[in-house]
C-alpha positions as CSV (number, residue, x, y, z in Angstrom):
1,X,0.0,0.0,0.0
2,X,1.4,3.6,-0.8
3,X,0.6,5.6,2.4
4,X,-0.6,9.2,1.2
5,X,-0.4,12.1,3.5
6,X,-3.4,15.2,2.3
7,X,-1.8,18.7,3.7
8,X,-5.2,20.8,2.2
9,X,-7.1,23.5,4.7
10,X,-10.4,23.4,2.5
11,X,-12.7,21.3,3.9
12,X,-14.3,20.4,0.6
13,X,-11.3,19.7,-0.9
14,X,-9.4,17.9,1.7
15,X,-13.2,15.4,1.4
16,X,-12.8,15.2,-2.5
17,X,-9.0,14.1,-2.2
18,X,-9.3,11.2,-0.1
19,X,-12.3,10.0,-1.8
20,X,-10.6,9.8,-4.8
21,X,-7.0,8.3,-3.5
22,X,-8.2,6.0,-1.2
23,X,-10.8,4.7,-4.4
24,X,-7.4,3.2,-5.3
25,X,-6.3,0.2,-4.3
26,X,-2.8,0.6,-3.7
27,X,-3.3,3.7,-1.8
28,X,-4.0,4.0,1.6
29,X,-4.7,7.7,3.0
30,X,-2.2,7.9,6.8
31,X,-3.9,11.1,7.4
32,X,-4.6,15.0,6.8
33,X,-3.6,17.9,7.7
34,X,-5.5,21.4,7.9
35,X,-2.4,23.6,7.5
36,X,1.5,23.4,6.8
37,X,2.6,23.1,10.3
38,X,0.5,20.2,10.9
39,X,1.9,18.6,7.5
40,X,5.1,19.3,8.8
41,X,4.4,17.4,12.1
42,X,2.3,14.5,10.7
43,X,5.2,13.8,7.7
44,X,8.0,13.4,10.6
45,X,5.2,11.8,12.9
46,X,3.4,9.1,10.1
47,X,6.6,9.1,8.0
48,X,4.1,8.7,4.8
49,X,5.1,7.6,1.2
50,X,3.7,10.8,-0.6
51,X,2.3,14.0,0.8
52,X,0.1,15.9,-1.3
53,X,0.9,19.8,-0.7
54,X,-1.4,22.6,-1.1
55,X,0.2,26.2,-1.5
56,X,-1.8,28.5,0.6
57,X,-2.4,27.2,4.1
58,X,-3.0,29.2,6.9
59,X,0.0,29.0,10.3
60,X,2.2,27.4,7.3
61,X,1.7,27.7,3.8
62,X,2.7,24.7,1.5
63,X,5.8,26.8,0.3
64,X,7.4,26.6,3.8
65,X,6.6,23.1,4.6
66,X,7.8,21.9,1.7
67,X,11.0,23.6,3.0
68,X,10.6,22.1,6.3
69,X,10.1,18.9,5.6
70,X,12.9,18.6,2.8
71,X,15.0,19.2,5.4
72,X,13.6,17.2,8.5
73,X,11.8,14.3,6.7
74,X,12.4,14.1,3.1
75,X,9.6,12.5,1.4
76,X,7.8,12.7,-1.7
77,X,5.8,15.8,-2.1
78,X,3.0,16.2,-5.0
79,X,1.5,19.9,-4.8
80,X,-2.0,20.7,-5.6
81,X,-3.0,24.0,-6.4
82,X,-6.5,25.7,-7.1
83,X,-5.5,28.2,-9.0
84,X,-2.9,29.4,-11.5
85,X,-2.5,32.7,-10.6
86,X,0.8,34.1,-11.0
87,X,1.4,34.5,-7.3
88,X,0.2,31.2,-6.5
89,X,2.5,29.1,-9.7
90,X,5.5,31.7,-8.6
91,X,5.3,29.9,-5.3
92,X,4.5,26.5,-6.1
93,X,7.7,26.3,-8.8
94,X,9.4,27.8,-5.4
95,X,8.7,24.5,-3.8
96,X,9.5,22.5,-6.7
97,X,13.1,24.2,-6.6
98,X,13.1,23.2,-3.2
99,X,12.6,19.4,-3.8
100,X,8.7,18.9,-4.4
101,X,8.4,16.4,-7.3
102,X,5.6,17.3,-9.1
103,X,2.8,20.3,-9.8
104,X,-1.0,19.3,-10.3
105,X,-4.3,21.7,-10.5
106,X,-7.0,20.2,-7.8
107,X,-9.6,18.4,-9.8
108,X,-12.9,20.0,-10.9
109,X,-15.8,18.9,-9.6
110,X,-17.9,15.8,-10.2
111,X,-20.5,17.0,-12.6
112,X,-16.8,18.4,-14.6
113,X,-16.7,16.6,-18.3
114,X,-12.6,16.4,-17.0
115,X,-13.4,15.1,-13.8
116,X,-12.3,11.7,-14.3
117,X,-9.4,12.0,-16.5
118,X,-7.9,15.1,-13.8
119,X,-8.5,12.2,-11.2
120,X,-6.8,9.1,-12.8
121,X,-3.7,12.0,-13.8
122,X,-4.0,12.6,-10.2
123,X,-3.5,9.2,-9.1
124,X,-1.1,8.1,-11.3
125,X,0.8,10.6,-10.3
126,X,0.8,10.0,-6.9
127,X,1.4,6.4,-7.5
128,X,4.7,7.3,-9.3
129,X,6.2,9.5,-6.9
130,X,5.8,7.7,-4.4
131,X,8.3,5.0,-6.2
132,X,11.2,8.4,-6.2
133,X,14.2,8.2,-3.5
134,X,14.4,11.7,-2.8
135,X,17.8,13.8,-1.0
136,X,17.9,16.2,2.1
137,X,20.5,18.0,0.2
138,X,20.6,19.2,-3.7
139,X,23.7,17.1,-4.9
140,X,25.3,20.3,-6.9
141,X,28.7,19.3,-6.7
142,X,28.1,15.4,-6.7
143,X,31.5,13.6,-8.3
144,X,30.7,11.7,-10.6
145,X,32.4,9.5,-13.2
146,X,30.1,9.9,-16.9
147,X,29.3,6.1,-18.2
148,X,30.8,7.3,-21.3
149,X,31.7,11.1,-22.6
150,X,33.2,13.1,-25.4
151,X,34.4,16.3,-24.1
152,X,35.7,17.2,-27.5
153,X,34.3,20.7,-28.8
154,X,31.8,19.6,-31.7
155,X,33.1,19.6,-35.2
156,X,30.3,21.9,-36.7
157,X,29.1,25.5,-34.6
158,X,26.1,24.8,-32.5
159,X,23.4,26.5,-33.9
160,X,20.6,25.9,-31.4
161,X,19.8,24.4,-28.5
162,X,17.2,21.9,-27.2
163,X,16.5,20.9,-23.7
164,X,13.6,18.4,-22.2
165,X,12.7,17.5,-18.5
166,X,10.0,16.0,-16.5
167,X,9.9,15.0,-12.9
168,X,12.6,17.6,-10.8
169,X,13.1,19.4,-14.2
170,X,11.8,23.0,-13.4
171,X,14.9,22.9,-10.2
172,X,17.0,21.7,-12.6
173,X,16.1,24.3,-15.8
174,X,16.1,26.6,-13.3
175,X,20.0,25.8,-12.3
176,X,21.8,25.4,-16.1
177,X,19.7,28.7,-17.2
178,X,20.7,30.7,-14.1
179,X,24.3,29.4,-15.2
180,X,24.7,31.0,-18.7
181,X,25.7,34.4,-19.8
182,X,23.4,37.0,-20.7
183,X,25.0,36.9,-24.3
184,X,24.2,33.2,-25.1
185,X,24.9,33.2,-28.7
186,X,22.5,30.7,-29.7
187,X,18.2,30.1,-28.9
188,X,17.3,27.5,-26.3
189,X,13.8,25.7,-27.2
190,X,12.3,23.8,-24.0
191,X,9.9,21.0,-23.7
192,X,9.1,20.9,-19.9
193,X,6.0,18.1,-18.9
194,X,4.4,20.3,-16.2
195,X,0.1,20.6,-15.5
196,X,-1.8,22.9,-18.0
197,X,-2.3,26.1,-17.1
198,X,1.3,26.4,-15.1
199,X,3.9,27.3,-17.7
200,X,3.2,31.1,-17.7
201,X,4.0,30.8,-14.5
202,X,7.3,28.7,-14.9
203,X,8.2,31.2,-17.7
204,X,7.8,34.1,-15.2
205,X,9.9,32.2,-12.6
206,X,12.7,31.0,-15.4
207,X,12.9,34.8,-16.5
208,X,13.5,35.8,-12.7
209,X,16.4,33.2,-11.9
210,X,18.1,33.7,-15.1
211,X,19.7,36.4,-17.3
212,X,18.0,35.2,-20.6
213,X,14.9,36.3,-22.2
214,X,12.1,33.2,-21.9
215,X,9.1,33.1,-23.1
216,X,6.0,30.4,-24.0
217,X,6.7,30.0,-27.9
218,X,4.4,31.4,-30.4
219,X,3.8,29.9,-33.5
220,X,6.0,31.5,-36.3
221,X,8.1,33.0,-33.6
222,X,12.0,34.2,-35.1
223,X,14.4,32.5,-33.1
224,X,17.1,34.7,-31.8
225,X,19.9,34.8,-29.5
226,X,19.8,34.6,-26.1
227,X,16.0,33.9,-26.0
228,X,14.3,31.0,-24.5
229,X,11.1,29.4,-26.2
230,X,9.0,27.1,-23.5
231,X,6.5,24.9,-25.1
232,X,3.2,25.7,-24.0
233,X,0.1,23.3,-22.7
234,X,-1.8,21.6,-25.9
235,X,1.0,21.7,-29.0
236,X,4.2,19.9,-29.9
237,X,6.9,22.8,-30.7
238,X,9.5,22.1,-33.2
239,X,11.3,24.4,-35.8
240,X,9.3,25.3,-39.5
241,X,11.9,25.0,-42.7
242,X,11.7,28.9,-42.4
243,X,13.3,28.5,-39.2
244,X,10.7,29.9,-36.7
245,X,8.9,28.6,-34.1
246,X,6.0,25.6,-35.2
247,X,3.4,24.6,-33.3
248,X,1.4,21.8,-34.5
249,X,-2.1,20.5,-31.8
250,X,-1.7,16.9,-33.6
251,X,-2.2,14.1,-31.2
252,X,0.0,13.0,-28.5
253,X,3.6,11.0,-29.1
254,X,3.8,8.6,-26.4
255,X,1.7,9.8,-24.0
256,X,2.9,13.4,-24.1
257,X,1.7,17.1,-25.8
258,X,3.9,19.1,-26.1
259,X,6.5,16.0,-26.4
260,X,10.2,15.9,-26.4
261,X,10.8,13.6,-29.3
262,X,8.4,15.8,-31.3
263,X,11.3,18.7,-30.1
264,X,14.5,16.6,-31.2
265,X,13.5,15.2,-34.1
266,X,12.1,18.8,-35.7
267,X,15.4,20.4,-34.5
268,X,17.5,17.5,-35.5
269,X,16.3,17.4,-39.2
270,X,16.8,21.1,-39.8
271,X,19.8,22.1,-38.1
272,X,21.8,18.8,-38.5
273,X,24.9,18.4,-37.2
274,X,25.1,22.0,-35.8
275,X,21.9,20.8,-33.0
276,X,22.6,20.2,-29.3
277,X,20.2,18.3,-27.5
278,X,20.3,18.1,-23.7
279,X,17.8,15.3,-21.2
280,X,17.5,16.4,-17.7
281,X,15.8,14.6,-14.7
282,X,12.4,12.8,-15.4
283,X,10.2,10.0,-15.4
284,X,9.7,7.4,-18.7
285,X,11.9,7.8,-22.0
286,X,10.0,11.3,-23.6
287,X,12.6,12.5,-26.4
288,X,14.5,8.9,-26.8
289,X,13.7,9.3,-30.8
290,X,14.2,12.4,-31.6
291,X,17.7,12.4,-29.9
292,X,18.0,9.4,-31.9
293,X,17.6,12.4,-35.4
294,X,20.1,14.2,-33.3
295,X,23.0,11.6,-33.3
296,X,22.2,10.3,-37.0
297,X,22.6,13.8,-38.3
298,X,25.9,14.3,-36.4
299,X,24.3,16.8,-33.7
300,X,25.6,15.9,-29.9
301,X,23.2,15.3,-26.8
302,X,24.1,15.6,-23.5
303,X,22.7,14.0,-20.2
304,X,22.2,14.8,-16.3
305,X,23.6,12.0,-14.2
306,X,22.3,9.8,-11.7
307,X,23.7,11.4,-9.0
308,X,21.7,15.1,-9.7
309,X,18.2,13.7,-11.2
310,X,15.6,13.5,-9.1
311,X,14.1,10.4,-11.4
312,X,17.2,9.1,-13.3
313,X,14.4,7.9,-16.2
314,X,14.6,10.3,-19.3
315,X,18.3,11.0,-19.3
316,X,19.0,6.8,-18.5
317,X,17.0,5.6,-21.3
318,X,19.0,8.0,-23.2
319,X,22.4,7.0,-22.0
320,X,21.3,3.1,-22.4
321,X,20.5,3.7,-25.8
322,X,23.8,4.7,-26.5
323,X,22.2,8.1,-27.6
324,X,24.8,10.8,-25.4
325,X,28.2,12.4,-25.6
326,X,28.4,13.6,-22.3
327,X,26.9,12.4,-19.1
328,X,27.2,15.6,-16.8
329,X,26.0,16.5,-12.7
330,X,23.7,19.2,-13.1
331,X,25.9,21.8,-11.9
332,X,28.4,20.9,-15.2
333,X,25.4,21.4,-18.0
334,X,25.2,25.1,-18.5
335,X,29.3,25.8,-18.3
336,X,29.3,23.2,-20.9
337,X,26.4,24.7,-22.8
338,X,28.0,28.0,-22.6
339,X,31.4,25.9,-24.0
340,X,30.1,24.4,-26.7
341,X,27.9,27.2,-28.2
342,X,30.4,29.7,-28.5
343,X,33.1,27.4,-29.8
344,X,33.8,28.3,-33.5
């Protein structure tokens, strides 16, 4: 049984929550808390296997016992959010830098057409973090010996620049962009699998840690320089032959819209040899073949290592696949970012 903690100080919602987790099976609820402090208490107290967070609590919101219990407990924590105000996401990506795993809107109610569907997300999710060994302490200057690296400057200039995460990835984005130079030659595109409605929000919070310009991509958006393109909630992004932005609503690729192979592949086929692909922290194998157009067209990929992801899946399936150049700790990706794309 996966032992679920509910941190939520609305009555209602705090009801709808356990009805739907403990309808599952495998999950058993070990109790709920009205407020952050109490969260705080219970997680060191019940020692649960997920604790679902909500972000404003009175006493202690869910920002600060995130904190708290990263530090005196570390467990799993999912947070919940009613609304995606720009305040509230600001503080909820916050505690995702702080070691949270994952972001979710609360579900809509019963009589919602998306009830069901936000529910089973809902439980999945919980289902899967609860499977994550998370750290007390962000491993930032983990040693770590690469499975296998090419440290070699590439052979052709490095054009652009495309990056995909999941689980731990807004911590993670937030660390390589904070670590590159205003003057970043080249554009970054980013394919980031985060709840609708939450990536103005993550743009806002990117554009605040960083000295880059990011933005949610437009279709038919130039690239340029020192600009970072987010994907945004219902469309793959990739490049058009005209080289600017393309955003196409097709179905989803595995799973996943906006997806990461979608990404590669688009960026591999046009820019060839001269593409850089980078897989940070997350869960499943999102992007595996459109790295795969990377390498065949001579571009290079790089990976986080074990050590620094939060869920080692995206960037392993990568490295298993005999897909990357460099296998990198997260504090090592944007130096060598900044390396490679201003090497002539």
């Amino acid at each position: 049984m996966i032992r679920v903690l509910i941190a939520e100080d609305s009555v209602t919602v705090r009801e709808l929550l356990v009805a739907v987790l403990s309808a599952d099976p495998e999950i058993e609820i070990a109790g709920t808390a009205k407020n952050g402090r109490e969260a705080v208490e219970m997680t060191k107290r019940l020692r649960p296997d997920v604790v679902t967070m909500d972000v404003n609590m009175p006493e202690l919101g869910g920002f600060e016992a995130t904190k708290q219990i990263m530090i005196e407990a570390p467990t799993p924590i999912v947070i919940i959010s009613a609304s995606v105000e720009v305040r509230d996401v600001t503080i909820s990506m916050n505690a995702l830098r702080l070691g949270a795993l994952a972001l979710l809107e609360k579900p809509p109610g019963m009589d919602s057409p998306d009830f069901d569907a936000a529910v089973a997300h809902l439980t999945s999710t919980v289902k899967a973090m609860a499977k994550v060994k998370v750290v007390r302490h962000w491993p930032t200057s983990a040693v770590h010996t690469p499975l296998r690296t090419t440290n070699a400057e590439p052979s052709t200039q490095v054009r652009i620049v495309a990056i995909a995460a999941s689980t731990g990835g807004p911590a993670a984005l937030a660390r390589v962009l904070s670590d590159l130079p205003a003057q970043f030659p080249v554009p970054i595109l980013i394919v980031q699998h985060i709840a609708d409605g939450f990536i103005g929000g993550l743009a806002s919070w990117l554009n605040a840690v960083c000295s880059l310009k990011v933005a949610v991509a437009k279709d038919g958006d130039a690239l340029s320089p020192s600009t970072i393109y987010l994907a945004g909630d219902g469309a793959h992004m990739g490049v058009g032959s005209n080289s600017r932005i393309k955003l196409d609503r097709a179905g989803p690729i595995d799973g996943f819209r906006p997806s990461a192979t979608y990404l590669f592949d688009s960026v591999g086929k046009l820019f060839g040899a001269s593409a850089l692909g980078v897989i940070l922290t997350g869960m499943g194998q999102d992007g595996i073949e459109g790295l795969r157009t990377i390498k065949l067209a001579g571009g290079r990929v790089l990976a986080q290592d074990e050590s620094s992801s939060i869920v080692f899946g995206m960037p392993g399936a990568a490295i298993t696949q005999g897909l990357v150049d460099s296998v990198l700790p997260l504090s090592s990706i944007g130096p060598r970012l900044s390396n490679w794309a201003q090497s002539k």
